[in-house]
ChimeraX commands (.cxc) that place a marker at each C-alpha (Angstrom):
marker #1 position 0.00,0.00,0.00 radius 0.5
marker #1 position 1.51,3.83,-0.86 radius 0.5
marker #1 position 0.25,6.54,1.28 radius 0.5
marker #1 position -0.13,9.79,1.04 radius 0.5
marker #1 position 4.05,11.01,0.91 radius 0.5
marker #1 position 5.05,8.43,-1.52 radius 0.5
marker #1 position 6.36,5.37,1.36 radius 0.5
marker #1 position 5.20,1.82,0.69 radius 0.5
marker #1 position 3.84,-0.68,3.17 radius 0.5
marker #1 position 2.29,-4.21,3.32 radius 0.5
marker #1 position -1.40,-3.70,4.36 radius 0.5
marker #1 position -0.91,-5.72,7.47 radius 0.5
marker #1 position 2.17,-3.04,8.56 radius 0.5
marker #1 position 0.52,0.04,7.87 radius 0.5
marker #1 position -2.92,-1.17,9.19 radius 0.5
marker #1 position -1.52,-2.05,12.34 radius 0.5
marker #1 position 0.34,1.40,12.53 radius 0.5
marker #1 position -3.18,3.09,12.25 radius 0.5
marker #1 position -4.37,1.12,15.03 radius 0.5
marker #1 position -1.72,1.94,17.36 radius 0.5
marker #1 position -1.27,5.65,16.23 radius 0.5
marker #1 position -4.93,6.37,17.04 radius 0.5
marker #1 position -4.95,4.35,20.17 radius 0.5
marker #1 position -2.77,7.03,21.05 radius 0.5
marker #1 position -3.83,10.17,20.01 radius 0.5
marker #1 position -7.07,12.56,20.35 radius 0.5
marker #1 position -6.86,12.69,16.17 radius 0.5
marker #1 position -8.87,10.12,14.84 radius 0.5
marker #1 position -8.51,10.64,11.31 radius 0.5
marker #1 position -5.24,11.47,10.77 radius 0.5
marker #1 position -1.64,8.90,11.53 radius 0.5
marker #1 position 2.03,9.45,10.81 radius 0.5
marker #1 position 4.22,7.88,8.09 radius 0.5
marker #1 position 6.71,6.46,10.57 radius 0.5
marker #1 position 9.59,7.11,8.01 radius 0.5
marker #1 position 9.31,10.76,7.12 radius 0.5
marker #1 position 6.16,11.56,10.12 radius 0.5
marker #1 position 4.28,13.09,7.39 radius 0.5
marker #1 position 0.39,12.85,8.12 radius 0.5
marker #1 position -1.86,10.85,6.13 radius 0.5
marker #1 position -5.04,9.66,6.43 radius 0.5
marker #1 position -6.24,5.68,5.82 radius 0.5
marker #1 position -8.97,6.53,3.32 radius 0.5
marker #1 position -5.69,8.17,1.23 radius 0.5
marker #1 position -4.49,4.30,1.24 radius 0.5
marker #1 position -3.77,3.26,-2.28 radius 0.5
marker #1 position -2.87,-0.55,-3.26 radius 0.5
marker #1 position 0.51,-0.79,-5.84 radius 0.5
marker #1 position -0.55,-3.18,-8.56 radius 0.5
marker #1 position 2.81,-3.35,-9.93 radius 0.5
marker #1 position 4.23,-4.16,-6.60 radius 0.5
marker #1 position 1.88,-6.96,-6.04 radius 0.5
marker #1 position 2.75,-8.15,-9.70 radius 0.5
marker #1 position 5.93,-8.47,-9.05 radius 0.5
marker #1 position 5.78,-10.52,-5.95 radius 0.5
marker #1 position 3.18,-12.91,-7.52 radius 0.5
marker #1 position 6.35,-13.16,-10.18 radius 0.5
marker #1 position 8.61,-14.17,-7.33 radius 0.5
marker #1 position 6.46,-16.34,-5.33 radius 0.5
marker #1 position 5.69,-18.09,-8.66 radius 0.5
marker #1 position 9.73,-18.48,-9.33 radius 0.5
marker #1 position 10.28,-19.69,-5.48 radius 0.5
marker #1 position 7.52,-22.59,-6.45 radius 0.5
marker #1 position 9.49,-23.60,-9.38 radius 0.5
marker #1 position 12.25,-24.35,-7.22 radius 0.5
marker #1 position 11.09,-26.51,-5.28 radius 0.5
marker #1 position 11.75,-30.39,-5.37 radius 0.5
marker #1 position 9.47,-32.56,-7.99 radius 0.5
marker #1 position 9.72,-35.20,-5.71 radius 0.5
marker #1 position 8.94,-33.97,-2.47 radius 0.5
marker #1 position 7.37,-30.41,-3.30 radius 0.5
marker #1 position 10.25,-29.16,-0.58 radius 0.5
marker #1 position 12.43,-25.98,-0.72 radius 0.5
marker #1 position 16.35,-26.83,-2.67 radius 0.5
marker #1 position 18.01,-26.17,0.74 radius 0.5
marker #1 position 20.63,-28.48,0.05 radius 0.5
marker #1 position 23.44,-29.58,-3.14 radius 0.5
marker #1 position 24.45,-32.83,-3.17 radius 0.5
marker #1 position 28.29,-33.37,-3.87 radius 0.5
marker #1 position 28.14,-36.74,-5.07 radius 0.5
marker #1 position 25.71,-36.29,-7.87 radius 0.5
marker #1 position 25.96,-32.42,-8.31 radius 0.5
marker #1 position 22.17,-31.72,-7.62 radius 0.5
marker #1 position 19.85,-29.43,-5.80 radius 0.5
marker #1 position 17.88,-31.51,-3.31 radius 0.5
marker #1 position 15.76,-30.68,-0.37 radius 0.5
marker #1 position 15.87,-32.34,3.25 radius 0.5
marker #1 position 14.05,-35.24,2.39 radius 0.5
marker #1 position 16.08,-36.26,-0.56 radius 0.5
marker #1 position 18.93,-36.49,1.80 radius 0.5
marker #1 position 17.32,-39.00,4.00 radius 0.5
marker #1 position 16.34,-41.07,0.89 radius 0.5
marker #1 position 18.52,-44.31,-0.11 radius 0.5
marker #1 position 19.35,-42.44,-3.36 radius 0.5
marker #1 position 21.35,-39.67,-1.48 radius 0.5
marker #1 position 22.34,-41.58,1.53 radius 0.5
marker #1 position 25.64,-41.24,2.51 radius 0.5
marker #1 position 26.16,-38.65,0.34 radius 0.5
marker #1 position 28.58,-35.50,0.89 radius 0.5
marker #1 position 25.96,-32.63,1.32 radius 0.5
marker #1 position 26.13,-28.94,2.46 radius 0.5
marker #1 position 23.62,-25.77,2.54 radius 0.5
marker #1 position 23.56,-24.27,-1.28 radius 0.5
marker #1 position 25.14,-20.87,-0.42 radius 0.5
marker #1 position 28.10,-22.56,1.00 radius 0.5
marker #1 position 28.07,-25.13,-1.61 radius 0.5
marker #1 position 27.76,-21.89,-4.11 radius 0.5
marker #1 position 30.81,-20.00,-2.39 radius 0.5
marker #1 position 33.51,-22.70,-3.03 radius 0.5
marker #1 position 32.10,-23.03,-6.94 radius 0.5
marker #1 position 31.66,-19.84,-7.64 radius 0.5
marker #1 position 35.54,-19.68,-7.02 radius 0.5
marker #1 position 35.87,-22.24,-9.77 radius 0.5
marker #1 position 33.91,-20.32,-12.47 radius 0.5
marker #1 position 35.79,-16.96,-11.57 radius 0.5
marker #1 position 38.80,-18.91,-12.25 radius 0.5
marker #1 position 37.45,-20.94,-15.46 radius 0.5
marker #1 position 35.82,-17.58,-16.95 radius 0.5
marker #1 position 39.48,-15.91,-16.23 radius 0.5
marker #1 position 41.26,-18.41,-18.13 radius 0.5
marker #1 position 38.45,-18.00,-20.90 radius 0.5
marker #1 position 38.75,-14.36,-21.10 radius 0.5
marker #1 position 42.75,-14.94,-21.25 radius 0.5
marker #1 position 42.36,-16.87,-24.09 radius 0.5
marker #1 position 39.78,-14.73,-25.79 radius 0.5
marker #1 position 42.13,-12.28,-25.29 radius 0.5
marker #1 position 44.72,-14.49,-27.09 radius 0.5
marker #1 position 42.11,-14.89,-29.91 radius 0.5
marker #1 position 41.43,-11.21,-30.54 radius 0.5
marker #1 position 45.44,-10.69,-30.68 radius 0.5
marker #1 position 45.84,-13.04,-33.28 radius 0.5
marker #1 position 43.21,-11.30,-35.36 radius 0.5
marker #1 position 44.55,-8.11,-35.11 radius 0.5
marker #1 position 47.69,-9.84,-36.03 radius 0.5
marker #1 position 45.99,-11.26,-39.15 radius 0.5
marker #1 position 44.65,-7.98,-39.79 radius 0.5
marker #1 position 47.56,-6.43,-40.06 radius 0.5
marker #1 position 48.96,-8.84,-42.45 radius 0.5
marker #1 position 46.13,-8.33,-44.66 radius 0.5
marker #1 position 46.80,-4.53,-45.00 radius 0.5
marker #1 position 50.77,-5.26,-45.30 radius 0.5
marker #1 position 49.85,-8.14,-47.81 radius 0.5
marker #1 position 47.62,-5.59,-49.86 radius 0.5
marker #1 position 50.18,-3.19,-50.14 radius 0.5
marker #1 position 53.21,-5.37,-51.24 radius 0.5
marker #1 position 50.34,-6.25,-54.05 radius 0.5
marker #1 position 49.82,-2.84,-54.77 radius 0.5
marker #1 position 53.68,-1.86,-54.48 radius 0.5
marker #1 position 54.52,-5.23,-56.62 radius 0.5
marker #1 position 51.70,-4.36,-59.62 radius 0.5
marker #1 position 52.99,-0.52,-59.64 radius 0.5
marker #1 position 56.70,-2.07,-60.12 radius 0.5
marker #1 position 55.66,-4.62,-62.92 radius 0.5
marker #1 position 53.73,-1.34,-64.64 radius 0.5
marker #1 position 56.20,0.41,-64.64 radius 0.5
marker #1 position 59.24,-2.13,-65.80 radius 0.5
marker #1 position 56.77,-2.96,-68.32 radius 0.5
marker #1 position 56.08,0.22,-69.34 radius 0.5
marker #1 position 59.82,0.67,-70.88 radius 0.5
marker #1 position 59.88,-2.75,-72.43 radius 0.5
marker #1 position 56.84,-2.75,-74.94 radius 0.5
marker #1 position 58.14,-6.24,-76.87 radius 0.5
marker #1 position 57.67,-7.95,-73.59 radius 0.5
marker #1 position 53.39,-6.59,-72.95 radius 0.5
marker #1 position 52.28,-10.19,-73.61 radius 0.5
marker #1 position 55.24,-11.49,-70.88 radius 0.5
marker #1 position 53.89,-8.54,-68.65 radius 0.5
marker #1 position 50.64,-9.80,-68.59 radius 0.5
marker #1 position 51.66,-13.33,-68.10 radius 0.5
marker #1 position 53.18,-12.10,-64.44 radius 0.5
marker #1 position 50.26,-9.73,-63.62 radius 0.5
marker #1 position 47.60,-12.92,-63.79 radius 0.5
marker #1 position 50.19,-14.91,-62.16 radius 0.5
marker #1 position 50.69,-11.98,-59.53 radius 0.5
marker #1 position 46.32,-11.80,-59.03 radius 0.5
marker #1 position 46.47,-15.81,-58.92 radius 0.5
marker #1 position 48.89,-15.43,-56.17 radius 0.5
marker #1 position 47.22,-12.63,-54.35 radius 0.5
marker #1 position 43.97,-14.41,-54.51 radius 0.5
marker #1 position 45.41,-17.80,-53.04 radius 0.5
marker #1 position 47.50,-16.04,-50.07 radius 0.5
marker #1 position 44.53,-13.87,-49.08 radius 0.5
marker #1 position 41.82,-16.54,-48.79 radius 0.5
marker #1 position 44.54,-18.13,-46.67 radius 0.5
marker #1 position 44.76,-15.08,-44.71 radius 0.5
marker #1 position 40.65,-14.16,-44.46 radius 0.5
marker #1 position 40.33,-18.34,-43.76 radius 0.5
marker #1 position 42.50,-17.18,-40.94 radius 0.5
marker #1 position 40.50,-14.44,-39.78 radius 0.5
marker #1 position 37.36,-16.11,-40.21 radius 0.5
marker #1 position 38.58,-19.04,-37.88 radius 0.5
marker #1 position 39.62,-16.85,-35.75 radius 0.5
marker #1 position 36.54,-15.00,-34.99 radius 0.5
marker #1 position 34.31,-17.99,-34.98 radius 0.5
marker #1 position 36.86,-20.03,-32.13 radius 0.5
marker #1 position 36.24,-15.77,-30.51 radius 0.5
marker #1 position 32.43,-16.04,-30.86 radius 0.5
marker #1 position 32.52,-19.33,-29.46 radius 0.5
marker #1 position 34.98,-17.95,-26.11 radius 0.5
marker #1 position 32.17,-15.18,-25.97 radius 0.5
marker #1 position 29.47,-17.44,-25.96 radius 0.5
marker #1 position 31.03,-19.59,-22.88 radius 0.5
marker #1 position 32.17,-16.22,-21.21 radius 0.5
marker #1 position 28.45,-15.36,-21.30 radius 0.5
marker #1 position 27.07,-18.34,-20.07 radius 0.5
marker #1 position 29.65,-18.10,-16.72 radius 0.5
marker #1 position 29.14,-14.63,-16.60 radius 0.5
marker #1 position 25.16,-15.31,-16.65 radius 0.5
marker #1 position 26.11,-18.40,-14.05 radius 0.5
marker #1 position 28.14,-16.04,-11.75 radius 0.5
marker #1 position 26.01,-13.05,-10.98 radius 0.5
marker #1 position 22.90,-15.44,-11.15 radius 0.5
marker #1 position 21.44,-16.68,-7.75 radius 0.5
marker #1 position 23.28,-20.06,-6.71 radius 0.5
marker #1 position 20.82,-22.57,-7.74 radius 0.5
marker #1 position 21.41,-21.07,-10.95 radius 0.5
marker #1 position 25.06,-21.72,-10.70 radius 0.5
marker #1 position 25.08,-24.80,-8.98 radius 0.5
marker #1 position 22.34,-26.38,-11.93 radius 0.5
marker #1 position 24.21,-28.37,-14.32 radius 0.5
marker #1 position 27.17,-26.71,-13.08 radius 0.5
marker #1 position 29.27,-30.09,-14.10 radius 0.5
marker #1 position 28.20,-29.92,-17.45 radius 0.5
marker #1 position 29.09,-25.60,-17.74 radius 0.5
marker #1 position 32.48,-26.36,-16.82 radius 0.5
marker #1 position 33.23,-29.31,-18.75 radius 0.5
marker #1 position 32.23,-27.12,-22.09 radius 0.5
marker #1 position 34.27,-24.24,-20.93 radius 0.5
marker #1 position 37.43,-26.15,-19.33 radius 0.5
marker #1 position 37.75,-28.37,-22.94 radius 0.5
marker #1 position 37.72,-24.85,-25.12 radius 0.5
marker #1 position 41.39,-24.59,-26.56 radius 0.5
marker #1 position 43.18,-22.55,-28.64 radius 0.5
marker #1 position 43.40,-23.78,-32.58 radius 0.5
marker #1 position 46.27,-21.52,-33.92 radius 0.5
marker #1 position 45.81,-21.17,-37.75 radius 0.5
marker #1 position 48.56,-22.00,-39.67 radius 0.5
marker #1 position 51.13,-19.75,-40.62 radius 0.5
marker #1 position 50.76,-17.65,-44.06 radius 0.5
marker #1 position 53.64,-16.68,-45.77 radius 0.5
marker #1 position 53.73,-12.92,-46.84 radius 0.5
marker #1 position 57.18,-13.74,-49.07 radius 0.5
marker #1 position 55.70,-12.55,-52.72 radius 0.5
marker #1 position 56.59,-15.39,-55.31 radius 0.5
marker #1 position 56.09,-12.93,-58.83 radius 0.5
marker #1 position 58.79,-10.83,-58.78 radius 0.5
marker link #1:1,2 radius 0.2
marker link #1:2,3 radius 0.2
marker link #1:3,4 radius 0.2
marker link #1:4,5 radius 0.2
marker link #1:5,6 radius 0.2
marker link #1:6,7 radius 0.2
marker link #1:7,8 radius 0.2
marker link #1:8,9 radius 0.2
marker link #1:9,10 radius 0.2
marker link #1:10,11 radius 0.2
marker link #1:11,12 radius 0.2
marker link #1:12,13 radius 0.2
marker link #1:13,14 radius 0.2
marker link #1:14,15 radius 0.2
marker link #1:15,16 radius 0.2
marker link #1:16,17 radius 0.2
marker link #1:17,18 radius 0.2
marker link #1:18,19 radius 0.2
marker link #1:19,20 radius 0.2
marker link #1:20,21 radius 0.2
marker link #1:21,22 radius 0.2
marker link #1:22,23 radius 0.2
marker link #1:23,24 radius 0.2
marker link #1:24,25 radius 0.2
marker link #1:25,26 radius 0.2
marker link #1:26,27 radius 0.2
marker link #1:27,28 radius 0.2
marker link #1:28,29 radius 0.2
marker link #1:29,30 radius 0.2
marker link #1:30,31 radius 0.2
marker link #1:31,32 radius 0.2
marker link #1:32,33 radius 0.2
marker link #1:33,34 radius 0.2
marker link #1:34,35 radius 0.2
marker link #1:35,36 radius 0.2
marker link #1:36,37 radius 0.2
marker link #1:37,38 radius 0.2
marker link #1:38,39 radius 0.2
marker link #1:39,40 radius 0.2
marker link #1:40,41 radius 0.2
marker link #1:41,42 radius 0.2
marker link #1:42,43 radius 0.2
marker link #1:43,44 radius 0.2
marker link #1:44,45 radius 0.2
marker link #1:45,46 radius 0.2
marker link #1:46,47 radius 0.2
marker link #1:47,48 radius 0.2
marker link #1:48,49 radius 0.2
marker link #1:49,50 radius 0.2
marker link #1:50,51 radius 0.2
marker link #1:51,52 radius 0.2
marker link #1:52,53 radius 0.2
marker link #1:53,54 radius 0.2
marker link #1:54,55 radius 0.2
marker link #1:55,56 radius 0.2
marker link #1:56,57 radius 0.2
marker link #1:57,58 radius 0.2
marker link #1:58,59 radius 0.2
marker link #1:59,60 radius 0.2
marker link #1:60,61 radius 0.2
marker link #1:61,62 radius 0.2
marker link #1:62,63 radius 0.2
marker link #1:63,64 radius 0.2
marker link #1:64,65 radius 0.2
marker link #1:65,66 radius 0.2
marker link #1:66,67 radius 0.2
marker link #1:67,68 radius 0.2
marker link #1:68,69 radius 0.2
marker link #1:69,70 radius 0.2
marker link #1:70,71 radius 0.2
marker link #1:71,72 radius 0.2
marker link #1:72,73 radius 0.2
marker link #1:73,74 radius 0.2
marker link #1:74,75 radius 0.2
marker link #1:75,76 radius 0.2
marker link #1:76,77 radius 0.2
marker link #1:77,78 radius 0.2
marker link #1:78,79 radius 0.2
marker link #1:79,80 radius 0.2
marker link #1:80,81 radius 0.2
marker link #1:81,82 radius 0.2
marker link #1:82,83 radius 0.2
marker link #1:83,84 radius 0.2
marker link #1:84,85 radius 0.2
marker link #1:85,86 radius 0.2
marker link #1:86,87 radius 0.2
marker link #1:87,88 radius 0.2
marker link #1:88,89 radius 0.2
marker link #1:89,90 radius 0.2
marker link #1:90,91 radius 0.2
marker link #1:91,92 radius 0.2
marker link #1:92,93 radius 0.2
marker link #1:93,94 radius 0.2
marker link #1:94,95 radius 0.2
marker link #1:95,96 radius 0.2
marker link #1:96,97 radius 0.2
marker link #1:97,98 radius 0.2
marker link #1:98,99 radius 0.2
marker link #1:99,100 radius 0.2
marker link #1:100,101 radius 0.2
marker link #1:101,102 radius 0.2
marker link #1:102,103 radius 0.2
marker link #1:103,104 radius 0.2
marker link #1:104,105 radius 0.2
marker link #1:105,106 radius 0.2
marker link #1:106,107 radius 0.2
marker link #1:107,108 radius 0.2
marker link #1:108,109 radius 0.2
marker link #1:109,110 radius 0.2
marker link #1:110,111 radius 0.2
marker link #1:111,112 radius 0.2
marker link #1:112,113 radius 0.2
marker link #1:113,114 radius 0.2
marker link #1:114,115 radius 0.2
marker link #1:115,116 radius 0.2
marker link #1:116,117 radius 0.2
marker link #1:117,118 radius 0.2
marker link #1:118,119 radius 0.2
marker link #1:119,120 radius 0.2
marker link #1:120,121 radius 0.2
marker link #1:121,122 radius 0.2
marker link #1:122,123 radius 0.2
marker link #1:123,124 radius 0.2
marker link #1:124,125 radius 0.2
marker link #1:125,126 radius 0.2
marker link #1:126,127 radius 0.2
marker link #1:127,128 radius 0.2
marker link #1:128,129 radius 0.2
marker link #1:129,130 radius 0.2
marker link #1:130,131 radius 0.2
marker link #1:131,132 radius 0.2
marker link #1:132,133 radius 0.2
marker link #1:133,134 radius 0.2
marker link #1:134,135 radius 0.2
marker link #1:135,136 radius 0.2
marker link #1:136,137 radius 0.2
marker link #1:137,138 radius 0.2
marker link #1:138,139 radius 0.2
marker link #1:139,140 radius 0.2
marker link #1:140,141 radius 0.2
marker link #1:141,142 radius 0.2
marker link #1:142,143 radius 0.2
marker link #1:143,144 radius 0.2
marker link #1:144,145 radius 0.2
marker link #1:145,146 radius 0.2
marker link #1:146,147 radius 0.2
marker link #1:147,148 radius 0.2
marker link #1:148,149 radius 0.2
marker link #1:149,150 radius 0.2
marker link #1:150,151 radius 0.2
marker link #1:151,152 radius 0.2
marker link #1:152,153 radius 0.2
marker link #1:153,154 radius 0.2
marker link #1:154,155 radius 0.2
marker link #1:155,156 radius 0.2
marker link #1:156,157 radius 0.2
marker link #1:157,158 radius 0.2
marker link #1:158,159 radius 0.2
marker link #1:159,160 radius 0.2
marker link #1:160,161 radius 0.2
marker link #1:161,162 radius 0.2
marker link #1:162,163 radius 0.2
marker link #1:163,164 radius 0.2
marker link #1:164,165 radius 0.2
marker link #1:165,166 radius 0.2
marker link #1:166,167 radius 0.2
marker link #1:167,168 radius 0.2
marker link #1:168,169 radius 0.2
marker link #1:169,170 radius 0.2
marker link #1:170,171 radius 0.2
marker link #1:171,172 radius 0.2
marker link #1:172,173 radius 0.2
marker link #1:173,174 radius 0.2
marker link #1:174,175 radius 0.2
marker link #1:175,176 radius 0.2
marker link #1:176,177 radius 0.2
marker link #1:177,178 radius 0.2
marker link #1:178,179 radius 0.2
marker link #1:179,180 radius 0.2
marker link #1:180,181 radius 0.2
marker link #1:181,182 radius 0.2
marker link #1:182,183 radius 0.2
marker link #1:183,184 radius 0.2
marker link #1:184,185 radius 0.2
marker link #1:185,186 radius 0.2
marker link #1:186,187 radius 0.2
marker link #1:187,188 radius 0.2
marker link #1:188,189 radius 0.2
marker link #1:189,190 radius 0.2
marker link #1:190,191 radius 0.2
marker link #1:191,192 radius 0.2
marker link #1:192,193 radius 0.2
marker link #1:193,194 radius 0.2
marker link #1:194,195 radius 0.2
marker link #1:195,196 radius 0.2
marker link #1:196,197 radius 0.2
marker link #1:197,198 radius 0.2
marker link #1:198,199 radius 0.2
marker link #1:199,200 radius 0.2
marker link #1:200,201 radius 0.2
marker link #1:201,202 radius 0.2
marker link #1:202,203 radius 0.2
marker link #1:203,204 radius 0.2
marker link #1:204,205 radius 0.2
marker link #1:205,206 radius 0.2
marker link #1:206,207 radius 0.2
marker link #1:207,208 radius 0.2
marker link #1:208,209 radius 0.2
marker link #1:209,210 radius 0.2
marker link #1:210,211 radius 0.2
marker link #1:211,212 radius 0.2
marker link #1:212,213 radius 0.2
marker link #1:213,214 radius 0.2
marker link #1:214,215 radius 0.2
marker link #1:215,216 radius 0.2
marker link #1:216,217 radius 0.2
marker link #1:217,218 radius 0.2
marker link #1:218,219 radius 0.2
marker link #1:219,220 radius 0.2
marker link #1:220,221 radius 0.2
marker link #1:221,222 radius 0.2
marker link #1:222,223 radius 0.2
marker link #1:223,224 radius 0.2
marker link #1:224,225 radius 0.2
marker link #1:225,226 radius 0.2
marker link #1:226,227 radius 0.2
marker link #1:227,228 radius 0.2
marker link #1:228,229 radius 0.2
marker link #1:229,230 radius 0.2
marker link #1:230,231 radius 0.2
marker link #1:231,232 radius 0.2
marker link #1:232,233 radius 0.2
marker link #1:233,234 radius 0.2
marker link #1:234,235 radius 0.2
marker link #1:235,236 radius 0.2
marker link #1:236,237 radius 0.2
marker link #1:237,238 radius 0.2
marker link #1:238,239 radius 0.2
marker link #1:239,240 radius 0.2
marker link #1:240,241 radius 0.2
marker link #1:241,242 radius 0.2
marker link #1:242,243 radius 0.2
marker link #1:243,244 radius 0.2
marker link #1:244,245 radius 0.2
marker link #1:245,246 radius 0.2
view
């Protein structure tokens, strides 16, 4: 409920505070907010649909967590099998035995372990996006030498007229070899930015896993680490930038 200043109460709070605040005084219609002691008066009592929407929206959520077996809160994460279970699951002969602790603590020691995977991710993303720039870089210097190397053979050309047919020969073979080095060199990139988009995607899901509440992190957590602990680094081969047509 909002009154009158702009504060927000349940009804049972603010209902209660009427009934002591009048108990007490010879004003009747008239109580205090009891954060800023601005009057207000009950009839002035609005309900906040949006609130109430949006704890319908986490009740419903809190219900979804519970067990499918027992209908029981996910109090508890079982080592052994790396699930959320509730009390009663512990007692059963499935999870007897088992190594089990309260999910926050559970969460605390595994959240360490996807801080340190998602480091070692964003290292080699890092690594990644290096190598591009790298490849990058030898695409401009590759386009250049072609530029440099056609200019040359233009102009050499240029004072040997008998030899336009021969000039022509080593201009196709010079665009044959330009073509072939730099699909090796945009293969590159493209590799490249697909093993990058691929890092992202598992940086993402740990980030998502990290800052999420702990049964989020601790669901399937075996499985989230697995993906991102067997991502390595596939170094394209080496292109060679030596020109050939000279």
């Amino acid at each position: 409920m909002s009154i009158d200043c702009g504060h927000s109460f349940c009804r049972e709070c603010i209902t209660d505070l009427l009934v002591n605040q009048r108990q007490g005084t010879s004003s009747p219609k008239r109580s205090h907010c009891p954060l800023c002691r601005a009057p207000f008066k009950k009839d002035n009592l609005r309900p906040i649909k949006q609130l109430e929407n949006l704890i319908e929206c986490l009740k419903e959520l809190e219900r979804e967590r519970l067990c499918e077996e027992h209908g029981e809160q996910l109090h508890l994460f079982c080592e052994d099998d790396g699930q959320l279970i509730c009390w009663r699951c512990e007692r059963s002969p499935q999870h007897r035995g088992h190594t089990t602790e309260l999910v926050e603590e559970a969460a605390l020691g595994y959240r360490e372990i996807f801080q340190k995977a998602l480091t070692e991710l964003r290292e080699e993303e890092n690594q990644y996006q290096s190598l591009k720039l790298t490849t990058k870089e030898q695409i401009r210097q590759w386009r250049e030498k072609i530029v440099h190397a056609r200019s040359k053979i233009h102009f050499d050309f240029e004072n040997l007229y008998n030899f336009l047919r021969v000039e022509k020969c080593y201009l196709w073979r010079l665009e044959r070899e330009k073509e072939q080095t730099l699909k090796s060199l945009q293969d590159n990139e493209a590799s490249l930015e697909k093993q990058i988009q691929e890092l992202k995607s598992h940086i993402q899901e740990l980030e998502k896993k990290c800052q999420g509440p702990a049964q989020d992190l601790l669901q399937d957590m075996r499985d989230t680490l697995g993906r991102s602990l067997t991502v390595k680094l596939n170094v394209p081969e080496a292109v060679s930038l030596e020109l050939q047509t000279v």
